[in-house]
PyMOL CGO cylinders between C-alpha atoms (Angstrom):
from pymol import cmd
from pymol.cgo import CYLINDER

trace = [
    CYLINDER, 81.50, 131.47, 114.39, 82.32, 129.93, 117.80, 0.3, 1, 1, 1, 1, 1, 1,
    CYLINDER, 82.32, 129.93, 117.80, 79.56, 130.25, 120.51, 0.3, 1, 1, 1, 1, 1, 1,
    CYLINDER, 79.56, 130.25, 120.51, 82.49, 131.81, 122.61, 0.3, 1, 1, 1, 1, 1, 1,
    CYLINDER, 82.49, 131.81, 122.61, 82.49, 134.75, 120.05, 0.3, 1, 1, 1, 1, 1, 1,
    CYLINDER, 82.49, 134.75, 120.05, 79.61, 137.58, 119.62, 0.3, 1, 1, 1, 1, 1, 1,
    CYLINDER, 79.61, 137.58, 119.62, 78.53, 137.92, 115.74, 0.3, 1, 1, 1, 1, 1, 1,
    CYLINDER, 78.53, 137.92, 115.74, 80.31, 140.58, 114.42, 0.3, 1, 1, 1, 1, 1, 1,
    CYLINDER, 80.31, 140.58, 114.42, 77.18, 142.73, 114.27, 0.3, 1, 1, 1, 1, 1, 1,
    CYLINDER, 77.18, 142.73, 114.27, 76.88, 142.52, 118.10, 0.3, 1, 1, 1, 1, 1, 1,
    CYLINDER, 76.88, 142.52, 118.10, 80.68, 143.48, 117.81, 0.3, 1, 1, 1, 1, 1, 1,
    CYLINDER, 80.68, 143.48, 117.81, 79.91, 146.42, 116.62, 0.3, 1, 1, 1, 1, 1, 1,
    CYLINDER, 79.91, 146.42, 116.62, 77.01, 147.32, 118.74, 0.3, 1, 1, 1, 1, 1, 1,
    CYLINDER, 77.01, 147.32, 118.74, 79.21, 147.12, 121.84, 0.3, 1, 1, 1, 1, 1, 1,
    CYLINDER, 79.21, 147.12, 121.84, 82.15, 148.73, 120.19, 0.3, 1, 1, 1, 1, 1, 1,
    CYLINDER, 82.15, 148.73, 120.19, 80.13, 151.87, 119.29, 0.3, 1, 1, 1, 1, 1, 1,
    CYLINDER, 80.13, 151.87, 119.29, 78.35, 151.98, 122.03, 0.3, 1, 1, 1, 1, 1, 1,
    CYLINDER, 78.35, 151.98, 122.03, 80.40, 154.79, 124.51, 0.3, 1, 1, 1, 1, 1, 1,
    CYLINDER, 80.40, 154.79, 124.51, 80.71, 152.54, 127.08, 0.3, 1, 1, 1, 1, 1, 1,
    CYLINDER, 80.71, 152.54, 127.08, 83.90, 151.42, 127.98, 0.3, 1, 1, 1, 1, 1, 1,
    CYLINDER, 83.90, 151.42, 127.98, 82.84, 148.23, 129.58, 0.3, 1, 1, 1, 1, 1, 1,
    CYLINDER, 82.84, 148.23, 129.58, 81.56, 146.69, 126.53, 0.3, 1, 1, 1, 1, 1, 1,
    CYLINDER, 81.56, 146.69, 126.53, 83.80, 148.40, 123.85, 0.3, 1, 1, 1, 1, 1, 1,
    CYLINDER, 83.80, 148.40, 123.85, 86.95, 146.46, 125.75, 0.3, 1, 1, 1, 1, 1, 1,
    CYLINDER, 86.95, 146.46, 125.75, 85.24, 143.17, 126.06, 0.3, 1, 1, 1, 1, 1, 1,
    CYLINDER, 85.24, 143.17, 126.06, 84.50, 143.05, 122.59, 0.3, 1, 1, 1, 1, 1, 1,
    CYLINDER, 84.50, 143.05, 122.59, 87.34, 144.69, 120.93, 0.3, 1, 1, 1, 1, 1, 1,
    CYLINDER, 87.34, 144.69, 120.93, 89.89, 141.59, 123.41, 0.3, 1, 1, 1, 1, 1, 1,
    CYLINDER, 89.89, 141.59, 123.41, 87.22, 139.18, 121.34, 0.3, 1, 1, 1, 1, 1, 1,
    CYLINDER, 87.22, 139.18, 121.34, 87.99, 140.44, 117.70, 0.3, 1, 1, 1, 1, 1, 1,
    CYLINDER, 87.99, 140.44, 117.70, 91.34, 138.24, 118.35, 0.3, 1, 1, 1, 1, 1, 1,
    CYLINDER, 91.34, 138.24, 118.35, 89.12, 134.83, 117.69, 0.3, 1, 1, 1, 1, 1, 1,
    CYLINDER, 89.12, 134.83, 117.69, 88.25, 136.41, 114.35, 0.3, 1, 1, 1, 1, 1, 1,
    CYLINDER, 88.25, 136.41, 114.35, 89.65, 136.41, 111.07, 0.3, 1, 1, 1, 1, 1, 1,
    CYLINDER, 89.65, 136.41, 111.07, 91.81, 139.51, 109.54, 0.3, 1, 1, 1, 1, 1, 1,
    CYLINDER, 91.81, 139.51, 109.54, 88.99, 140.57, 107.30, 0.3, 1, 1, 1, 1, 1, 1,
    CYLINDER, 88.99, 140.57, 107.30, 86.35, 140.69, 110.20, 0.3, 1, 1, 1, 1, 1, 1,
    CYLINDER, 86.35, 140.69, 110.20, 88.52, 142.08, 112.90, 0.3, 1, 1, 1, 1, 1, 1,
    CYLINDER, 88.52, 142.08, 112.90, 90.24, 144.83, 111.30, 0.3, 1, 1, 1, 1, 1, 1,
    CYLINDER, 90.24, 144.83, 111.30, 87.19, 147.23, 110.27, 0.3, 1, 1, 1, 1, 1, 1,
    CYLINDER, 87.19, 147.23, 110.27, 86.05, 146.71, 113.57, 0.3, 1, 1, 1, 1, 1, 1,
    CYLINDER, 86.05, 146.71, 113.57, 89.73, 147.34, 114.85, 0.3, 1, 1, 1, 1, 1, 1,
    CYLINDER, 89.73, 147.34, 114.85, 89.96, 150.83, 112.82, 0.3, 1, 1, 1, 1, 1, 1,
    CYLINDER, 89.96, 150.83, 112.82, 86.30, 151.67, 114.19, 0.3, 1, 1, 1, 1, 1, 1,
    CYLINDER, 86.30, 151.67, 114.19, 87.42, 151.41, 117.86, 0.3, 1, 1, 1, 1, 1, 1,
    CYLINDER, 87.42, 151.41, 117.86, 90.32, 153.76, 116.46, 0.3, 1, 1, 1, 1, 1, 1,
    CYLINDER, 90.32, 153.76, 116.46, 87.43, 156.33, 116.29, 0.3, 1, 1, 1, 1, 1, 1,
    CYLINDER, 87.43, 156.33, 116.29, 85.96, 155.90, 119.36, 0.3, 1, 1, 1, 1, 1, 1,
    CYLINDER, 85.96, 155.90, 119.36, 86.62, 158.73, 121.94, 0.3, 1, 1, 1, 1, 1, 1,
    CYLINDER, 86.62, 158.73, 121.94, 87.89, 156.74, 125.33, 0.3, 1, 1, 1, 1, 1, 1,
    CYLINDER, 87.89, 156.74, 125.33, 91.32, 156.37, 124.94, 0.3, 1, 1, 1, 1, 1, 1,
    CYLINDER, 91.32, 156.37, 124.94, 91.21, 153.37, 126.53, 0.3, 1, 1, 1, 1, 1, 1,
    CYLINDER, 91.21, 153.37, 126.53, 89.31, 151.89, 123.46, 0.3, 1, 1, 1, 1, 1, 1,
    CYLINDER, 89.31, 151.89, 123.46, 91.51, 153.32, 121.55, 0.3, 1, 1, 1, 1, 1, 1,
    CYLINDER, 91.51, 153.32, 121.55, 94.67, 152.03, 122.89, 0.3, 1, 1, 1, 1, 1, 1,
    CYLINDER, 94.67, 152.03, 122.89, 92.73, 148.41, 123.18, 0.3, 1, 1, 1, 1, 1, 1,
    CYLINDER, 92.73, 148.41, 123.18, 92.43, 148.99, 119.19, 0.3, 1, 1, 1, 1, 1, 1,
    CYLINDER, 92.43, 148.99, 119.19, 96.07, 150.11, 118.27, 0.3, 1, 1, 1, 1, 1, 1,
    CYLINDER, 96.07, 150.11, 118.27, 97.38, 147.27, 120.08, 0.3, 1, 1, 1, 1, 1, 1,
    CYLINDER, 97.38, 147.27, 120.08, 94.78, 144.71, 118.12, 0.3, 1, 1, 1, 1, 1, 1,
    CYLINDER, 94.78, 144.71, 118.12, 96.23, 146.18, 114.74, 0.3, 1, 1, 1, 1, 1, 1,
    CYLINDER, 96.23, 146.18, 114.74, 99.56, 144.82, 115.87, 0.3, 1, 1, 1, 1, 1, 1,
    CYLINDER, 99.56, 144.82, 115.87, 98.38, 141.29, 116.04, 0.3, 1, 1, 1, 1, 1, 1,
    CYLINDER, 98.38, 141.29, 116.04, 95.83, 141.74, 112.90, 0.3, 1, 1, 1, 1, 1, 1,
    CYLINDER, 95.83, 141.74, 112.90, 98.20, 143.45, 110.43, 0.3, 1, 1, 1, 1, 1, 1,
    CYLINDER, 98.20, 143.45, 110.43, 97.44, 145.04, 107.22, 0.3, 1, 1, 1, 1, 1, 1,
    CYLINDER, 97.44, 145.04, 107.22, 98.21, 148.31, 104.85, 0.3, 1, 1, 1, 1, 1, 1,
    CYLINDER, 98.21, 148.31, 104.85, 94.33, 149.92, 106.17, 0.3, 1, 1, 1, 1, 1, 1,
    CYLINDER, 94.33, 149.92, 106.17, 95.56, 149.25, 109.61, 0.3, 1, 1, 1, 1, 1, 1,
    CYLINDER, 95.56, 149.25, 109.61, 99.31, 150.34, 109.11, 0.3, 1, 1, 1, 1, 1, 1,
    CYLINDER, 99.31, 150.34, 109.11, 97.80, 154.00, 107.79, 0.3, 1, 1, 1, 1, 1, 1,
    CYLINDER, 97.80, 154.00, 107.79, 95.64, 153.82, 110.40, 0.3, 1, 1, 1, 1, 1, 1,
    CYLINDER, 95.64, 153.82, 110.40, 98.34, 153.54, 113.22, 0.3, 1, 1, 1, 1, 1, 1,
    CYLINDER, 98.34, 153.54, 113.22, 100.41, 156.32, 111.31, 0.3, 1, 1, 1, 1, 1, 1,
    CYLINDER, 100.41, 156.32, 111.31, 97.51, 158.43, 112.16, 0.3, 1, 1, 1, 1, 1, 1,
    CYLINDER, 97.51, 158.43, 112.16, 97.40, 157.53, 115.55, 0.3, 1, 1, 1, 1, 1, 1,
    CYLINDER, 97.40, 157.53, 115.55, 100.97, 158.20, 116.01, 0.3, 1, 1, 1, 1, 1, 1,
    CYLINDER, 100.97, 158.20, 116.01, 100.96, 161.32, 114.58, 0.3, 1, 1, 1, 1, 1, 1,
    CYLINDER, 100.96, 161.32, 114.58, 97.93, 162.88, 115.34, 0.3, 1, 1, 1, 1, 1, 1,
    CYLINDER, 97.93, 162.88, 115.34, 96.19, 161.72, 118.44, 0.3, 1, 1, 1, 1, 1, 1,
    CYLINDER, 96.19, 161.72, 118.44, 95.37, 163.44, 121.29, 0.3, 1, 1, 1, 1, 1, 1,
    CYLINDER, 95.37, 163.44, 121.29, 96.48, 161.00, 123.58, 0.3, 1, 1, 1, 1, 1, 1,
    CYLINDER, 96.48, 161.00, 123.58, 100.03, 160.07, 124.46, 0.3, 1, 1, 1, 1, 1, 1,
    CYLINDER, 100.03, 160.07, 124.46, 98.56, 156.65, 125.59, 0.3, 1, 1, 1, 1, 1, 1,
    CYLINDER, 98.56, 156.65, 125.59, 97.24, 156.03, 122.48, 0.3, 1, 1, 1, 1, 1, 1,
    CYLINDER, 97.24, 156.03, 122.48, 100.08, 157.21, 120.67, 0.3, 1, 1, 1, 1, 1, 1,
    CYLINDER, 100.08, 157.21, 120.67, 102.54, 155.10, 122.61, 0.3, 1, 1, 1, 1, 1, 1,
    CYLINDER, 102.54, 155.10, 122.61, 100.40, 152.22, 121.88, 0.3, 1, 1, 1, 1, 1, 1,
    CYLINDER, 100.40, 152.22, 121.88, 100.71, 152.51, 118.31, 0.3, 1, 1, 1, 1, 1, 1,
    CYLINDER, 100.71, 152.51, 118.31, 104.11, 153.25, 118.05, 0.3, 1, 1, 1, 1, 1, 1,
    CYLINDER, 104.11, 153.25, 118.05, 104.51, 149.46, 120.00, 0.3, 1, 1, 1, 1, 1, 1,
    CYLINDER, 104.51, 149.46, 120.00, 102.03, 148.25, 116.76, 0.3, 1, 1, 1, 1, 1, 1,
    CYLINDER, 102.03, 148.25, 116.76, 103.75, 149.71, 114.14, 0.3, 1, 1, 1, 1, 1, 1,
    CYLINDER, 103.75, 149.71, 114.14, 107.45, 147.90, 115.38, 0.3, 1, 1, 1, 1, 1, 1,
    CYLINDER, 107.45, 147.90, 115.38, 105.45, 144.82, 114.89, 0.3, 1, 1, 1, 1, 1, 1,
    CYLINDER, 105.45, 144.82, 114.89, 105.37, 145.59, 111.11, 0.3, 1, 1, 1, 1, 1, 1,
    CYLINDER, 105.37, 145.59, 111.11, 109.11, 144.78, 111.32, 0.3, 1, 1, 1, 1, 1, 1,
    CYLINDER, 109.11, 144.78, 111.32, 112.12, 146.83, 111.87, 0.3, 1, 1, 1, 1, 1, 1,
    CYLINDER, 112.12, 146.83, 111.87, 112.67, 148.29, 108.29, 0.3, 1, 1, 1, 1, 1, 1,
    CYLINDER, 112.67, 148.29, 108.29, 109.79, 149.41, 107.30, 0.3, 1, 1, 1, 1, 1, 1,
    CYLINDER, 109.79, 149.41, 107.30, 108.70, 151.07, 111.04, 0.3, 1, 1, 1, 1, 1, 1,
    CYLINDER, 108.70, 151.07, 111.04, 111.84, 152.44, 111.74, 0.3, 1, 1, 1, 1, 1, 1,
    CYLINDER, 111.84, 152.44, 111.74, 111.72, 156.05, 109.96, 0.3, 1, 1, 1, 1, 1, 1,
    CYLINDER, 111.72, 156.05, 109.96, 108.14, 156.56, 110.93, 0.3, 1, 1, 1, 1, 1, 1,
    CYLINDER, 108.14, 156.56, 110.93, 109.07, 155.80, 114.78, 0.3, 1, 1, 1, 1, 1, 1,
    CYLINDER, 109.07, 155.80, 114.78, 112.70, 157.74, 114.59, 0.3, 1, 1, 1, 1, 1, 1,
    CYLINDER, 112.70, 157.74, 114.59, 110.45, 160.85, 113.48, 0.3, 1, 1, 1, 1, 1, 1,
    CYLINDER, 110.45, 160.85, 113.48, 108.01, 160.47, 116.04, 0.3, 1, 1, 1, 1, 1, 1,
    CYLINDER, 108.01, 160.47, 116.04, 110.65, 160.15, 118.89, 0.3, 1, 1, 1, 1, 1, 1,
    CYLINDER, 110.65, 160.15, 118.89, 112.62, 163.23, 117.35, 0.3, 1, 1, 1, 1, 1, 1,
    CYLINDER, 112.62, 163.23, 117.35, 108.76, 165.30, 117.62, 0.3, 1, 1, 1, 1, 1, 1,
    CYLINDER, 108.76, 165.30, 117.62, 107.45, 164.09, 120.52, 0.3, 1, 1, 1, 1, 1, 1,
    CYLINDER, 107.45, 164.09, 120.52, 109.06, 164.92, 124.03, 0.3, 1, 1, 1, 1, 1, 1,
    CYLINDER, 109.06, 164.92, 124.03, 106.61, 163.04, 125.93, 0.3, 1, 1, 1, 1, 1, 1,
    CYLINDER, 106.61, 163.04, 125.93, 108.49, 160.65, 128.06, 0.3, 1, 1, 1, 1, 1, 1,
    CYLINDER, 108.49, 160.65, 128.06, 105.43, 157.82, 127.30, 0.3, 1, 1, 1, 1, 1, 1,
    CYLINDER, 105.43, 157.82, 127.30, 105.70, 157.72, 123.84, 0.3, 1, 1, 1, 1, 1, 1,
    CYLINDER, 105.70, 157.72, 123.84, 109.30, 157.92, 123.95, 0.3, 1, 1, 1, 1, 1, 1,
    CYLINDER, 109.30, 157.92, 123.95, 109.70, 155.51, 126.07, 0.3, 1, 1, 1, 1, 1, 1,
    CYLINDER, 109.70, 155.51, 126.07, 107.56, 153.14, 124.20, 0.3, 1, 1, 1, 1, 1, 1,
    CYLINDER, 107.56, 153.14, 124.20, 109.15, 153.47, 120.56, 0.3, 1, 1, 1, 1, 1, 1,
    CYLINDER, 109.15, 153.47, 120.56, 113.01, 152.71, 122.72, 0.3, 1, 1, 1, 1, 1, 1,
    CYLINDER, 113.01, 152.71, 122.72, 111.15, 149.42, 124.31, 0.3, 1, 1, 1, 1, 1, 1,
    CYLINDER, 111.15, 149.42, 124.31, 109.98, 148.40, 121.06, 0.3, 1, 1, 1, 1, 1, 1,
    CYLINDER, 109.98, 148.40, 121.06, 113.25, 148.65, 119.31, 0.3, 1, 1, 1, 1, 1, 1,
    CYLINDER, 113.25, 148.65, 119.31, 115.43, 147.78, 121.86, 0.3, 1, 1, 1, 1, 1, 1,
    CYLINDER, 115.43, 147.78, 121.86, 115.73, 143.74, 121.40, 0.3, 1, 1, 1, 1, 1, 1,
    CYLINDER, 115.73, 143.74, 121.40, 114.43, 144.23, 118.16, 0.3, 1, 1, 1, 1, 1, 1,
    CYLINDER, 114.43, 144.23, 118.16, 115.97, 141.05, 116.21, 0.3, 1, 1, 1, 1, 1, 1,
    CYLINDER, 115.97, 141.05, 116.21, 115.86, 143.36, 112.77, 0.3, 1, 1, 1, 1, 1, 1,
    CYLINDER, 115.86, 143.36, 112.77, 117.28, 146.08, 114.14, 0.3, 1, 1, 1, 1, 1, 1,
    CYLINDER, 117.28, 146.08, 114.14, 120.91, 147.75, 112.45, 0.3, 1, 1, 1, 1, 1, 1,
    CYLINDER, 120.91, 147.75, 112.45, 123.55, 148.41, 114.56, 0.3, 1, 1, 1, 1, 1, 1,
    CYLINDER, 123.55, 148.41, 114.56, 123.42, 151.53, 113.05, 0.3, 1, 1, 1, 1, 1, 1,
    CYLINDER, 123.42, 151.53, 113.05, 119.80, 152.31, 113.69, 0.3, 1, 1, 1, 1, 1, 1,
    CYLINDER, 119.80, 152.31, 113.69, 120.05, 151.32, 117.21, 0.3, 1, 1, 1, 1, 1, 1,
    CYLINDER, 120.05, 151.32, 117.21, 123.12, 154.12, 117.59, 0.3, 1, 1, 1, 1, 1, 1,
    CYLINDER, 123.12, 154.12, 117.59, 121.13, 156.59, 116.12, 0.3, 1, 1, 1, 1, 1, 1,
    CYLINDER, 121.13, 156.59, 116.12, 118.20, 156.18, 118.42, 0.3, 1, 1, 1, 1, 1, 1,
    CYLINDER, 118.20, 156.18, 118.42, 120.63, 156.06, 121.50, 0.3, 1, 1, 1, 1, 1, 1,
    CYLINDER, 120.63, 156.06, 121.50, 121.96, 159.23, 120.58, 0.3, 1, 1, 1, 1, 1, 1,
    CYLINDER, 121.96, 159.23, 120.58, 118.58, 161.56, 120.22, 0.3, 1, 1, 1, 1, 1, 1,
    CYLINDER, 118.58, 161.56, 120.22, 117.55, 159.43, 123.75, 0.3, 1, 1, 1, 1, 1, 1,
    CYLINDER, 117.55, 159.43, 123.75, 120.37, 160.57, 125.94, 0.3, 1, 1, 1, 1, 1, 1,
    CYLINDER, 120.37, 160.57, 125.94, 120.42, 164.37, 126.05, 0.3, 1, 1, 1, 1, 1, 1,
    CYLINDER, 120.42, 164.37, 126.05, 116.49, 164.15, 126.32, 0.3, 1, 1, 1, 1, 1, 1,
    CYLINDER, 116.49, 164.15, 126.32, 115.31, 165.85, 129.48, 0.3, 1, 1, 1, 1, 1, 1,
    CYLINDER, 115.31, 165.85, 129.48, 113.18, 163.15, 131.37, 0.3, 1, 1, 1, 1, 1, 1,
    CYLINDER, 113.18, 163.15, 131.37, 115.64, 160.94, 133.22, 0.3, 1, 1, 1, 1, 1, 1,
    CYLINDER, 115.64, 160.94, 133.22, 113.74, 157.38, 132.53, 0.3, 1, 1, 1, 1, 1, 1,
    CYLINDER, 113.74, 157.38, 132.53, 114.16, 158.39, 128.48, 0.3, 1, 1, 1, 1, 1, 1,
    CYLINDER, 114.16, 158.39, 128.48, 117.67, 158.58, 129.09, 0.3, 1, 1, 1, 1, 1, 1,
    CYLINDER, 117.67, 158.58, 129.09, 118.03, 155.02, 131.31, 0.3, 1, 1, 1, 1, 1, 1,
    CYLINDER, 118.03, 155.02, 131.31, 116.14, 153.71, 127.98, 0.3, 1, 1, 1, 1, 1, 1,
    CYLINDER, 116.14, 153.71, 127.98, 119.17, 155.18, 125.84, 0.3, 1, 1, 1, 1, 1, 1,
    CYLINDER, 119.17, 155.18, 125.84, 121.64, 153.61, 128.38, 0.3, 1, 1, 1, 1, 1, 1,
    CYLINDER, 121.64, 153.61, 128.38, 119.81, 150.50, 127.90, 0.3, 1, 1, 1, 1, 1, 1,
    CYLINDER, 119.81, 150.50, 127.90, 119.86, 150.71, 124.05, 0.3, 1, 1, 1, 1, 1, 1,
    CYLINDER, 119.86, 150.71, 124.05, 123.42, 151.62, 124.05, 0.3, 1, 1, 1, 1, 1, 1,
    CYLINDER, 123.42, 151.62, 124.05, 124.04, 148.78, 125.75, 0.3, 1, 1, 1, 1, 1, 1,
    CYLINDER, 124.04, 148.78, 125.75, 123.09, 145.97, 123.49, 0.3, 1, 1, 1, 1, 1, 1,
    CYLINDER, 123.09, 145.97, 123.49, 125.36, 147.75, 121.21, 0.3, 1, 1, 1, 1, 1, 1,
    CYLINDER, 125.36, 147.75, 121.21, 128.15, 147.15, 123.93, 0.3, 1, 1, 1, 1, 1, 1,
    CYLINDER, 128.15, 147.15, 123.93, 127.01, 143.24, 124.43, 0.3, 1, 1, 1, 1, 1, 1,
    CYLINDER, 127.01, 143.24, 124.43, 126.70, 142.16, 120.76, 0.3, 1, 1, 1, 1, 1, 1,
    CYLINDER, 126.70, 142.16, 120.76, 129.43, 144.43, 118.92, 0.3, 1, 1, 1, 1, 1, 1,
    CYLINDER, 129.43, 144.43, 118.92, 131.70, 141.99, 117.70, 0.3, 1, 1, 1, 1, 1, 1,
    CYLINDER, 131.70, 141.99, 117.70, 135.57, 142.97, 118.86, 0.3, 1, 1, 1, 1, 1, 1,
    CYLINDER, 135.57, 142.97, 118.86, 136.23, 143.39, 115.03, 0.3, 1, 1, 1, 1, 1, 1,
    CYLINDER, 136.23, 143.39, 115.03, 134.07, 143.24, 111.48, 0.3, 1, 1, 1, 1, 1, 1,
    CYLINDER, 134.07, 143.24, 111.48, 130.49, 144.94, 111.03, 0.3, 1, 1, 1, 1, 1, 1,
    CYLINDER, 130.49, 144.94, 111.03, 129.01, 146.53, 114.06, 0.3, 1, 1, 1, 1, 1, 1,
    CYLINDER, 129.01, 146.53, 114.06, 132.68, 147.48, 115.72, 0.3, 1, 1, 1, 1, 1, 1,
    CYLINDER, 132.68, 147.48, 115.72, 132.35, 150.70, 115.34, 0.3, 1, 1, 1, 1, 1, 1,
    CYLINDER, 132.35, 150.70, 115.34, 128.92, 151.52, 116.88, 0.3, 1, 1, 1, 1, 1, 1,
    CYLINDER, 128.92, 151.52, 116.88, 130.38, 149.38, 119.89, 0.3, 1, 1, 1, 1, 1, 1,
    CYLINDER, 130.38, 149.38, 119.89, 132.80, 152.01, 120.44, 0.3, 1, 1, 1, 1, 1, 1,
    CYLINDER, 132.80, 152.01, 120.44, 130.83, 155.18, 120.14, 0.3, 1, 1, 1, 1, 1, 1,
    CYLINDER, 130.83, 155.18, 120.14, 127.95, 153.43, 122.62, 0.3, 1, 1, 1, 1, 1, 1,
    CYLINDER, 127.95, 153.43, 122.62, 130.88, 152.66, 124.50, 0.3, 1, 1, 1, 1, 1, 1,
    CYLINDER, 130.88, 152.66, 124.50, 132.32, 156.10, 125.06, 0.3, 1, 1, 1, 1, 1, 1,
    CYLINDER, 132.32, 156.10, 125.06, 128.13, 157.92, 124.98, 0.3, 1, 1, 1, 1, 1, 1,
    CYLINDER, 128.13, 157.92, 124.98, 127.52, 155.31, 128.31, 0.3, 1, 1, 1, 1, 1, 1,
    CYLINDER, 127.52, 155.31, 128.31, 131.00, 156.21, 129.38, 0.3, 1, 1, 1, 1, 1, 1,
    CYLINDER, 131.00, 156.21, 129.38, 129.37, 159.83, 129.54, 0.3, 1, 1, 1, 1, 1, 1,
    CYLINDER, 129.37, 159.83, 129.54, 126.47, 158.95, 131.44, 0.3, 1, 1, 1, 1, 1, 1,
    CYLINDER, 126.47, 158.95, 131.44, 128.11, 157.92, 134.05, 0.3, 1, 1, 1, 1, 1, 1,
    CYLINDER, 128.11, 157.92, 134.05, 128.43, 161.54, 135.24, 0.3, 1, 1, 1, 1, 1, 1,
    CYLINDER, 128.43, 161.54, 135.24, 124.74, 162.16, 135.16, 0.3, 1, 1, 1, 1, 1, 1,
    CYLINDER, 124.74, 162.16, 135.16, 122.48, 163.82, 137.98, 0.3, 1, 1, 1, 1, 1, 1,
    CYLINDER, 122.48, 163.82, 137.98, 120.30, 161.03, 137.89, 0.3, 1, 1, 1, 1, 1, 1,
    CYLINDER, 120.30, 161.03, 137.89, 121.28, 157.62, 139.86, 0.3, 1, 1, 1, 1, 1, 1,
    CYLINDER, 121.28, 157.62, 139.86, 119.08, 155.57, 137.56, 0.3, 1, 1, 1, 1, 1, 1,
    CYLINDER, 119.08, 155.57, 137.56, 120.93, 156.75, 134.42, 0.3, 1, 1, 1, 1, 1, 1,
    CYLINDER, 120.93, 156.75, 134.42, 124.40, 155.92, 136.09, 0.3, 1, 1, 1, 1, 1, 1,
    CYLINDER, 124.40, 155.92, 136.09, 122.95, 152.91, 136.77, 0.3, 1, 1, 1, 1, 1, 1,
    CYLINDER, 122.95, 152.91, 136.77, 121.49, 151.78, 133.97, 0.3, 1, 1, 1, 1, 1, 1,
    CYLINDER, 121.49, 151.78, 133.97, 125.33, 153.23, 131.93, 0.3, 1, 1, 1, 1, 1, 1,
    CYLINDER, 125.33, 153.23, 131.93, 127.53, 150.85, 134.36, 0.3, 1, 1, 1, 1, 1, 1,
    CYLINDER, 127.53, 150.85, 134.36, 125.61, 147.71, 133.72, 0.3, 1, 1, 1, 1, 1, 1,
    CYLINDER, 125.61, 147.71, 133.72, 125.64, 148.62, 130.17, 0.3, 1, 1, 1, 1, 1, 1,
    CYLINDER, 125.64, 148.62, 130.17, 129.16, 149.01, 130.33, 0.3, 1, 1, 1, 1, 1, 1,
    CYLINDER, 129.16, 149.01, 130.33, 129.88, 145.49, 132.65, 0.3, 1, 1, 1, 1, 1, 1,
    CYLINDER, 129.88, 145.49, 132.65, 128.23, 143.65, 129.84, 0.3, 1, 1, 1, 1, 1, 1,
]
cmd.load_cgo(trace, "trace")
């Protein structure tokens, strides 16, 4: 251990300890540590009750990866009280690749209306490299008749990488067109940001 880095008993101290201002510190340190230190120490700030902490500790199990901490972040997602929290996972599980986080984060964007963790599941998909053609379509289309506005720029915004890497002919073709013709719909939205956010899709 590197004099830089608390033992991982002192780790734990601060990360149980209810204050905030020790939990961060310490949970920002568990990067200098291997998987099979950090990780229980990640999942216990998942059990802390500032969602601050907890949010500190989702995004941690994106960088320190491993089945305890994927189940773990499926919780999270599903079940937590906090849309911060949630939204932070749902940016840890894409980092699990595109294949296997894909159906858990399609389900959670088709239950949850809240604009955060919407938001944050179409950010981490969007330049996905792993990311179908068909997948991003599909996620386009439950974005744009949400009701919050800046969900529906971030389905503009998906659409348009369709537009920008469809090839003219061959695989992908066809999702060009329908994102095509969905951002040629937005265009008559009631929000400037979503007509916006359609037209430089469609310039592309």
């Amino acid at each position: 251990m590197t004099a830089s880095v608390p033992e991982p008993e002192a780790l734990w101290l601060a990360i149980t300890s209810g204050d905030p201002s020790r939990s961060m510190p310490a949970l920002a340190a568990l990067r200098e540590l291997p998987e099979e230190q950090a990780i229980p120490l990640l999942l216990l700030g998942l059990e802390q009750s500032t969602f601050l902490v907890r949010s500190l500790a989702c995004s941690g199990l994106g960088f320190k990866r491993s089945e305890a901490g994927w189940d773990a972040l499926l919780r999270v997602l599903n079940h937590d009280g906090d849309d911060n929290v949630r939204a932070e996972a749902a940016n840890a599980l894409a980092s699990y690749g595109a294949e296997r986080a894909w159906p858990p984060l399609r389900d959670a964007f088709a239950a949850n209306e809240h604009w955060l963790v919407r938001c944050s599941i179409l950010s981490a998909l969007a330049e996905h490299p792993d990311m179908p053609a068909a997948w991003l379509l599909e996620l386009g289309r439950m974005a744009i008749p949400s009701m919050d506005g800046t969900v529906r720029v971030g389905g503009a915004e998906i659409l348009g990488r369709l537009v920008r890497e469809g090839p003219v002919t061959g695989p992908g073709s066809e999702e060009a067109a329908a994102a095509r013709a969905l951002l040629q719909g937005l265009q008559a939205d009631g929000d400037h940001r979503v007509v916006a956010a359609a037209l430089d899709a469609l310039q592309a």
